[in-house]
C-alpha positions as protocol buffer text, in pm:
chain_id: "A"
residue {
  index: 1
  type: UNK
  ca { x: 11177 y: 10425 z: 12330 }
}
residue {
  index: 2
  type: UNK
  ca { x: 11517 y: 10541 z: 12192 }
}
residue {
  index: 3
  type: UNK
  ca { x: 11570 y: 10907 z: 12056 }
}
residue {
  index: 4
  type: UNK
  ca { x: 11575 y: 10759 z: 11708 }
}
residue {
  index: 5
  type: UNK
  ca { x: 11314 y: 10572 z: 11713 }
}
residue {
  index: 6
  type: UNK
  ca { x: 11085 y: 10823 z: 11847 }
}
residue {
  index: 7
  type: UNK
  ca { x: 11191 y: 11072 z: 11587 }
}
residue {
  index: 8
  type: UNK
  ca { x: 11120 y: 10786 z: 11349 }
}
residue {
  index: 9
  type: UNK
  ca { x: 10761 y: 10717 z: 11499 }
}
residue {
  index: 10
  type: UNK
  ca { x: 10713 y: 11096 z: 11477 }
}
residue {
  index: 11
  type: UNK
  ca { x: 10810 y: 11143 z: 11119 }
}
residue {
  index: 12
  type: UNK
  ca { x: 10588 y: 10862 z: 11065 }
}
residue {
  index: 13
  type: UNK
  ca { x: 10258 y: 10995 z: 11225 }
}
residue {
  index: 14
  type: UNK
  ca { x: 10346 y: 11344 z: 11039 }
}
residue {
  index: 15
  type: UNK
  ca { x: 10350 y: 11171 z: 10706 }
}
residue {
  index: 16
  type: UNK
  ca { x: 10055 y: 10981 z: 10758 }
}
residue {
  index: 17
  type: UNK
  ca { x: 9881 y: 11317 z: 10875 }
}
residue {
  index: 18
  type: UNK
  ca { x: 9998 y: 11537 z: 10610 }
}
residue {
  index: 19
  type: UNK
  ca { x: 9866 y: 11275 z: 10321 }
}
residue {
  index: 20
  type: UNK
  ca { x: 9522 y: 11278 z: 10475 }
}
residue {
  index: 21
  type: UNK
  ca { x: 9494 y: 11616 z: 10496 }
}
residue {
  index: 22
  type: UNK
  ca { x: 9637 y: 11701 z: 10142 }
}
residue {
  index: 23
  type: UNK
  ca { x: 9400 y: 11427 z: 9985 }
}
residue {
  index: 24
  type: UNK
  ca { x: 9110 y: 11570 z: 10206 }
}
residue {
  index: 25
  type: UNK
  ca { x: 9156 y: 11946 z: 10160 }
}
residue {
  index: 26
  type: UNK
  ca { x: 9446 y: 12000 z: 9904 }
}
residue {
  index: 27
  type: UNK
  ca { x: 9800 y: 12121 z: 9992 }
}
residue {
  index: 28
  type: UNK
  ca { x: 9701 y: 12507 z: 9987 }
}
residue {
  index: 29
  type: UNK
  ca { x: 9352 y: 12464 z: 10249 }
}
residue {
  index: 30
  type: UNK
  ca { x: 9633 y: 12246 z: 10458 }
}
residue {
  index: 31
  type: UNK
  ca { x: 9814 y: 12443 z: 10718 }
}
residue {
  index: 32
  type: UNK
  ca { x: 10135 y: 12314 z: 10898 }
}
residue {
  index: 33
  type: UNK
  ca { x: 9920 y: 12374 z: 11247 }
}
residue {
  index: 34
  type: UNK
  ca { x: 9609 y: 12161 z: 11117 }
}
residue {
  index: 35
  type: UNK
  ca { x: 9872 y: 11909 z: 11012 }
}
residue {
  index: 36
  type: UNK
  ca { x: 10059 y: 11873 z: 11375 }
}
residue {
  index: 37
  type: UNK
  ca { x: 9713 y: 11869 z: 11527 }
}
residue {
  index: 38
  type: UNK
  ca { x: 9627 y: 11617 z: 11320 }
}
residue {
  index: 39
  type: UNK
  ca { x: 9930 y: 11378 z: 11409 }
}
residue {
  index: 40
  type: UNK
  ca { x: 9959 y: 11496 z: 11775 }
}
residue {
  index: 41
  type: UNK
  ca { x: 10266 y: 11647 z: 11802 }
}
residue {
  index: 42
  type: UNK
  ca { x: 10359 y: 12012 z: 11837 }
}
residue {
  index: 43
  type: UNK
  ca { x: 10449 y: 12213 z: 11518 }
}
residue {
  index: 44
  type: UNK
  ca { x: 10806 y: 12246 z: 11611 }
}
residue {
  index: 45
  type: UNK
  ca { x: 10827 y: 11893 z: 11590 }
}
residue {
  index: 46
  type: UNK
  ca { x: 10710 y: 11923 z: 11246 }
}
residue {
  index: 47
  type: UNK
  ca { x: 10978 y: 12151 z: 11156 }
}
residue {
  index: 48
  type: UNK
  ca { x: 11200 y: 11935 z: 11300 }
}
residue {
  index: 49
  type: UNK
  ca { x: 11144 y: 11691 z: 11100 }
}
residue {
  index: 50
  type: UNK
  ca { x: 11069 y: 11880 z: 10761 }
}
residue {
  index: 51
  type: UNK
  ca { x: 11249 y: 12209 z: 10705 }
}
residue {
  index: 52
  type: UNK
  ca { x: 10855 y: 12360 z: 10574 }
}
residue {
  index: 53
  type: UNK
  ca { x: 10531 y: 12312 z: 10390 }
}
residue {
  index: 54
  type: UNK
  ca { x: 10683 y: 12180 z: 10091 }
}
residue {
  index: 55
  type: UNK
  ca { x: 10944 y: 11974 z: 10215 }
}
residue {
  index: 56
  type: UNK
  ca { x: 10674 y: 11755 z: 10381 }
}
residue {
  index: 57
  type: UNK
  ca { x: 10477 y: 11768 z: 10095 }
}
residue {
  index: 58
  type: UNK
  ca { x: 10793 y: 11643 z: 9838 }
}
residue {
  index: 59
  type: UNK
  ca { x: 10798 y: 11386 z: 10172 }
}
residue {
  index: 60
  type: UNK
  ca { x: 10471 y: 11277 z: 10120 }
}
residue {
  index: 61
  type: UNK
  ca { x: 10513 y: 11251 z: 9746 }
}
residue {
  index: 62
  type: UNK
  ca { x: 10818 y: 11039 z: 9769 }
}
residue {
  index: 63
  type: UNK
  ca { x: 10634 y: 10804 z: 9997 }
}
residue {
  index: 64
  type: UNK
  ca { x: 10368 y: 10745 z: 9756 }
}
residue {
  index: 65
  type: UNK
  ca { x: 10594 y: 10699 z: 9457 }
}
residue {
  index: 66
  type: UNK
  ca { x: 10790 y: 10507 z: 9631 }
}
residue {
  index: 67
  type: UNK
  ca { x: 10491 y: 10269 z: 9715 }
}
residue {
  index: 68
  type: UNK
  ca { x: 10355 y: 10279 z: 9381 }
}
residue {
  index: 69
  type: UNK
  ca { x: 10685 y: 10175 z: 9206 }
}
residue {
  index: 70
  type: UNK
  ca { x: 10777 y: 9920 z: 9445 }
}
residue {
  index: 71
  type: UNK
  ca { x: 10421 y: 9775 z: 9441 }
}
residue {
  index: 72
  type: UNK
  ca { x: 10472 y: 9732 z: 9037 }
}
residue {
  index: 73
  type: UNK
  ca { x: 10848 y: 9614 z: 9092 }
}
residue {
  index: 74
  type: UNK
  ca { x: 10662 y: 9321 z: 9316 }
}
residue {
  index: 75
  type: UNK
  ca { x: 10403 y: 9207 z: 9081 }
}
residue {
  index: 76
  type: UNK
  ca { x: 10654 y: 9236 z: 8773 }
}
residue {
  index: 77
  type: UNK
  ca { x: 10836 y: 9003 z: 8981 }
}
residue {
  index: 78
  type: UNK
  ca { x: 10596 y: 8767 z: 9116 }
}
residue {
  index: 79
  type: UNK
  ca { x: 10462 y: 8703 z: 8778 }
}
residue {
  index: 80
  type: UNK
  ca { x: 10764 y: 8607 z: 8622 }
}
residue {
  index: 81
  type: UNK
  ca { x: 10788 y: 8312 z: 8864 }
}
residue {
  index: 82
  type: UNK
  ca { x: 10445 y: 8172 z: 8662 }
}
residue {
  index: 83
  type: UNK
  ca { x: 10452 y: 8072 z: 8329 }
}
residue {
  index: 84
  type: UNK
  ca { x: 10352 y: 8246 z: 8062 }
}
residue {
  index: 85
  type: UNK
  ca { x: 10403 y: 8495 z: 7788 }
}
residue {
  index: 86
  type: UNK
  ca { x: 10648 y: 8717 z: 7891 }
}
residue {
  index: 87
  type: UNK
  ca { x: 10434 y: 9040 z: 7732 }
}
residue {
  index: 88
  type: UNK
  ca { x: 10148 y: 8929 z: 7944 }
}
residue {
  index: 89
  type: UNK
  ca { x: 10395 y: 8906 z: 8284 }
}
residue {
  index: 90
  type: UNK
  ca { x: 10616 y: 9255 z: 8262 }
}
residue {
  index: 91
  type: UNK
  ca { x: 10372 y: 9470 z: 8067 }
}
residue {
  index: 92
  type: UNK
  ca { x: 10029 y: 9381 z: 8165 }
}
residue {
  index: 93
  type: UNK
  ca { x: 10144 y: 9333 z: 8516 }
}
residue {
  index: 94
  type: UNK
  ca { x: 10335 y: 9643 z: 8538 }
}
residue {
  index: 95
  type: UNK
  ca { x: 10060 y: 9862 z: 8379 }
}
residue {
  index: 96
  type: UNK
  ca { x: 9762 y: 9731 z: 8556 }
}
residue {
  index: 97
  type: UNK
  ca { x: 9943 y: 9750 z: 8895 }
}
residue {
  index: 98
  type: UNK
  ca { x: 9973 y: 10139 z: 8829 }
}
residue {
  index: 99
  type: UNK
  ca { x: 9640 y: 10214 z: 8667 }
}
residue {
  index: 100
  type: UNK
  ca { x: 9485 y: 10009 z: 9012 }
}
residue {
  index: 101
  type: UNK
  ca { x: 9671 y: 10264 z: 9200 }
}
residue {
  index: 102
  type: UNK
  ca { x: 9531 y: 10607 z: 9005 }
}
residue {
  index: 103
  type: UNK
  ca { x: 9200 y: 10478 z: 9200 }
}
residue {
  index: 104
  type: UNK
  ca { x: 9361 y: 10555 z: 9512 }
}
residue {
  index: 105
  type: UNK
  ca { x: 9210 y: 10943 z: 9609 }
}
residue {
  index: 106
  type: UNK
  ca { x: 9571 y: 11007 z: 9768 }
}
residue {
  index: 107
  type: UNK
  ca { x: 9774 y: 10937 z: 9449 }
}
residue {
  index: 108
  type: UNK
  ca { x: 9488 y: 11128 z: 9232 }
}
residue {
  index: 109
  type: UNK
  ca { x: 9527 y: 11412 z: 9421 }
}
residue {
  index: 110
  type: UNK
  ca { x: 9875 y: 11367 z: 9592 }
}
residue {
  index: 111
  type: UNK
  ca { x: 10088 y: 11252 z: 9296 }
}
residue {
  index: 112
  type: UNK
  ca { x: 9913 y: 11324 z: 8981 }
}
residue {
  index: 113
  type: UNK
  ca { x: 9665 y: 11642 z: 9015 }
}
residue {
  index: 114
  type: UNK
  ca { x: 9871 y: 11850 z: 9277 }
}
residue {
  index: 115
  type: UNK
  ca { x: 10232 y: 11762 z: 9268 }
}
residue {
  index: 116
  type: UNK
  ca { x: 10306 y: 11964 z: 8944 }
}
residue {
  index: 117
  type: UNK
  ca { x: 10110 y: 12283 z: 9082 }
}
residue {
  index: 118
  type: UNK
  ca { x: 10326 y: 12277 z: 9430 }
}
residue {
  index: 119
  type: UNK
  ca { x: 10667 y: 12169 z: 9290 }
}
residue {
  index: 120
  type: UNK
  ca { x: 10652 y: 12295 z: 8946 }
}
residue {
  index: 121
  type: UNK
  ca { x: 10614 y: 12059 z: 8595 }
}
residue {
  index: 122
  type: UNK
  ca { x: 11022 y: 12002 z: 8598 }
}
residue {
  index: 123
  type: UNK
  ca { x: 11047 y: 11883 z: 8905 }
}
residue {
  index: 124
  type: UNK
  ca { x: 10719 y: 11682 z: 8917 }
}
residue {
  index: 125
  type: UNK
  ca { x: 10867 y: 11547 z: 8614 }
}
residue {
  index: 126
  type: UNK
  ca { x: 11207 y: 11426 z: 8757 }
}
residue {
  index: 127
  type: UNK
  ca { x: 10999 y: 11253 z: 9030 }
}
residue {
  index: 128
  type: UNK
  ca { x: 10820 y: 11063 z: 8744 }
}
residue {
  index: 129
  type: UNK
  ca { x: 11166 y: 10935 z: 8571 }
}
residue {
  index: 130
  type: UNK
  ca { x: 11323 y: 10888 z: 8939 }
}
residue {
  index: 131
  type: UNK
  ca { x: 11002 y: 10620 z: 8985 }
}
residue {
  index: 132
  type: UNK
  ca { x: 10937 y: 10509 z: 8685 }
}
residue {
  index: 133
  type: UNK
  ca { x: 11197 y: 10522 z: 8385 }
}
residue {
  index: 134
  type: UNK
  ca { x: 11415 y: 10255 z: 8574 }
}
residue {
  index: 135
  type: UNK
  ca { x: 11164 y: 10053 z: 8591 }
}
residue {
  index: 136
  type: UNK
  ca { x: 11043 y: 10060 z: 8232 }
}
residue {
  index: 137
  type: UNK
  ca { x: 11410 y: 10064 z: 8097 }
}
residue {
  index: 138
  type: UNK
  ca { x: 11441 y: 9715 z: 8256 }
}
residue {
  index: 139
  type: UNK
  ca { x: 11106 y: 9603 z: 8073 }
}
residue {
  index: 140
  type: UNK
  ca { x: 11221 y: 9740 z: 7779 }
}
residue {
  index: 141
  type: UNK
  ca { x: 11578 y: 9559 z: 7795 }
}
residue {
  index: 142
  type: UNK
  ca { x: 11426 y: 9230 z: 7884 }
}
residue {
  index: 143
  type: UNK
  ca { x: 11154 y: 9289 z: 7599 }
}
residue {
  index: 144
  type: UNK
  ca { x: 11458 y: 9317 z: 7344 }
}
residue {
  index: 145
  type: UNK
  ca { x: 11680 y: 9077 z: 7484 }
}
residue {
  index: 146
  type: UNK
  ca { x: 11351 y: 8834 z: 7430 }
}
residue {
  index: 147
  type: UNK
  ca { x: 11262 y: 8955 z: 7061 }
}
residue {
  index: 148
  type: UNK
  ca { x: 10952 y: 9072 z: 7165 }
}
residue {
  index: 149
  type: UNK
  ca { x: 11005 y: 9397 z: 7008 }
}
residue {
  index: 150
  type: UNK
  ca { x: 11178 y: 9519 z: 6724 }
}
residue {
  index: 151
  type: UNK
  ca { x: 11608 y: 9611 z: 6793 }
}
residue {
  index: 152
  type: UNK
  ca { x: 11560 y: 10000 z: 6868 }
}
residue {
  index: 153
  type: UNK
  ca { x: 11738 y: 10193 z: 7094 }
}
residue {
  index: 154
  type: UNK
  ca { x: 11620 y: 10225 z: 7497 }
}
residue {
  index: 155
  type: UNK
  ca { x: 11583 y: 10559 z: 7608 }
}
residue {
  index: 156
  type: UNK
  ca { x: 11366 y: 10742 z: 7357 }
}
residue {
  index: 157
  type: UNK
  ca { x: 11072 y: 10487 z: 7398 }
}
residue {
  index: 158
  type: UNK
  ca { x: 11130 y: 10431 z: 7778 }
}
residue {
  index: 159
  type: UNK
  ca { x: 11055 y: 10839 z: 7777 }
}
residue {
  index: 160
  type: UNK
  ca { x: 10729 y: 10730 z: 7542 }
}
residue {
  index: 161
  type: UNK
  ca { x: 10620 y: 10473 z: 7742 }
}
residue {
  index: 162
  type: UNK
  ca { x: 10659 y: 10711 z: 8081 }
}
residue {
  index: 163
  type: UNK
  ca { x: 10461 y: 10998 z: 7885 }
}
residue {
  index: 164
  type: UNK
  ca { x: 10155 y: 10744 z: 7785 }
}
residue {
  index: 165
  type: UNK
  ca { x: 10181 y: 10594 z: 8165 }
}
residue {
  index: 166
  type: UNK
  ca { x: 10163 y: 10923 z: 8325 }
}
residue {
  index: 167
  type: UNK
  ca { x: 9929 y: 11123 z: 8120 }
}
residue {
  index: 168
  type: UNK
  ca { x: 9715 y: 10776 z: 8111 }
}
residue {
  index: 169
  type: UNK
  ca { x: 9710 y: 10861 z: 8498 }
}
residue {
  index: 170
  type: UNK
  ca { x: 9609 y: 11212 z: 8443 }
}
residue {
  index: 171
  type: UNK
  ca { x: 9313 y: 11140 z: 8271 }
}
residue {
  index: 172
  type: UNK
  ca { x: 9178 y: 10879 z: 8490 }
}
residue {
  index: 173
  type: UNK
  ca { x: 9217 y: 11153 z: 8815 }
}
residue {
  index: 174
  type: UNK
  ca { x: 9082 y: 11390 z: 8641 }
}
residue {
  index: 175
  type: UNK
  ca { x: 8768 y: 11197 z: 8534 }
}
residue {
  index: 176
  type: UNK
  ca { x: 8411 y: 11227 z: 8629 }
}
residue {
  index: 177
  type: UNK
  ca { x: 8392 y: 10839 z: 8619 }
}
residue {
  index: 178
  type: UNK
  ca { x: 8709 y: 10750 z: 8738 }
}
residue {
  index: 179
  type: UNK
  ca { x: 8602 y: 10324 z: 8739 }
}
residue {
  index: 180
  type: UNK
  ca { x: 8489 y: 10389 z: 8406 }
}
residue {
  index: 181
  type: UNK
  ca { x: 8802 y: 10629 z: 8281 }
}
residue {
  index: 182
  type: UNK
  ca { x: 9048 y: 10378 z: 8437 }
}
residue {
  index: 183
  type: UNK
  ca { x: 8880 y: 10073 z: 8245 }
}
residue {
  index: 184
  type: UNK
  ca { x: 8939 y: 10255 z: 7945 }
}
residue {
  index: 185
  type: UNK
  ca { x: 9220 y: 10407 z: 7943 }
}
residue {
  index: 186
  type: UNK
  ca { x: 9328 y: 10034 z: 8053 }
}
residue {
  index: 187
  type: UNK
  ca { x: 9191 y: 9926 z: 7715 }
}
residue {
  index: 188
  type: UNK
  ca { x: 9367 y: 10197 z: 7535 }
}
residue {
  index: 189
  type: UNK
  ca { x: 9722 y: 10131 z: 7697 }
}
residue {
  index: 190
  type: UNK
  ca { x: 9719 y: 9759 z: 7581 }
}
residue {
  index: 191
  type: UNK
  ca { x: 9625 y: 9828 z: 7214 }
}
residue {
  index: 192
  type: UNK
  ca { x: 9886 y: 10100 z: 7177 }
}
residue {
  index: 193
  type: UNK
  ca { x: 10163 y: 9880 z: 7375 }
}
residue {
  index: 194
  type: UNK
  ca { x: 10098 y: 9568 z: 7170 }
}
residue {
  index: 195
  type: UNK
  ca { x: 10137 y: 9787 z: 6865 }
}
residue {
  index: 196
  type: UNK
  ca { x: 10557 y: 9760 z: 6989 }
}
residue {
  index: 197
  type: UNK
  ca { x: 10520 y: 9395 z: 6964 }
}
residue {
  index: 198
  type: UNK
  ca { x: 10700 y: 9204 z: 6683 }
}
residue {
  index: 199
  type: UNK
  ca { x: 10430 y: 9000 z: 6512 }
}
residue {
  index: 200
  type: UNK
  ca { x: 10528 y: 8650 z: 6535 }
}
């Protein structure tokens, strides 16, 4: 195996250890040592790859948002290619992709319940508009461009839209019946999103 690829296959086993153990114990019961023991390399590896503690964690955290988003990109996509309504293909999709993924215990605890603790609100925040806000700035355009909502301008309710998305998210980690919370909350999201919709 090349040098690159090793390092590659390292980082790889690091990440998959560190999200385990930050969804099993939290970041703070996690120790760099348990981590490297956990992937089965030595802990200067670790800091090889990750300057410290936190950098693996943002690592981690990237990885899942980057999952998420790309996993909502896909089915945005895939439903356009059936016809339909185009409300029911970008928004529905889009939204049920990411409320399937708040049942996930790594993005509960990973992405919405620890990230802001262990990064701080502002930067947990840019990692929300770095994932998301492209993403729903394209729905939004495509929803104009259709008439399916009323001529406004872009970025103020792309910033809505993320708020109600992410503190949707919230809720359902933080719920004692997260199936229950999710269906919900699901429920709630369409009748406040179809309140955008131009009545035909």
């Amino acid at each position: 195996m090349k040098k690159a690829e090793q390092s590659e296959a390292t980082r790889a086993v690091l990440l998959q250890a560190a999200r385990e153990l930050f969804t099993e114990r939290g970041y703070a019961d996690t120790g760099t040592e348990d981590i490297a023991q956990r992937a089965g390399v030595t802990r200067g590896a670790l800091y090889y790859q990750f300057r410290d503690k936190p950098g693996l964690f943002r690592a981690v955290l990237e990885d899942l948002n980057l999952n998420i988003s790309t996993q909502v990109v896909s089915a945005m996509q895939a439903n356009q290619e059936e016809p339909g309504d185009l409300w029911d293909l970008l928004v529905n999709a889009g939204r049920e992709v990411y409320l399937d993924a708040c049942l996930d215990p790594a993005f509960q605890r990973i992405v919405l319940i620890e990230a802001a603790t262990v990064l701080g609100w502002e930067e947990k925040r840019a990692e929300d508009e770095k994932y998301g806000l492209g993403i729903i700035r394209g729905m939004i355009h495509a929803l104009l461009e259709a008439g399916l909502i009323a001529p406004q301008p872009v970025e103020p309710l792309a910033h809505l839209v993320l708020s109600a998305i992410t503190d949707a998210a919230m809720y359902i980690a933080r719920a004692d019946d997260i199936p229950a919370a999710r269906k919900e909350m699901g429920a709630s999201l369409e009748r406040l999103f179809s309140g955008l919709r131009v009545k035909s």
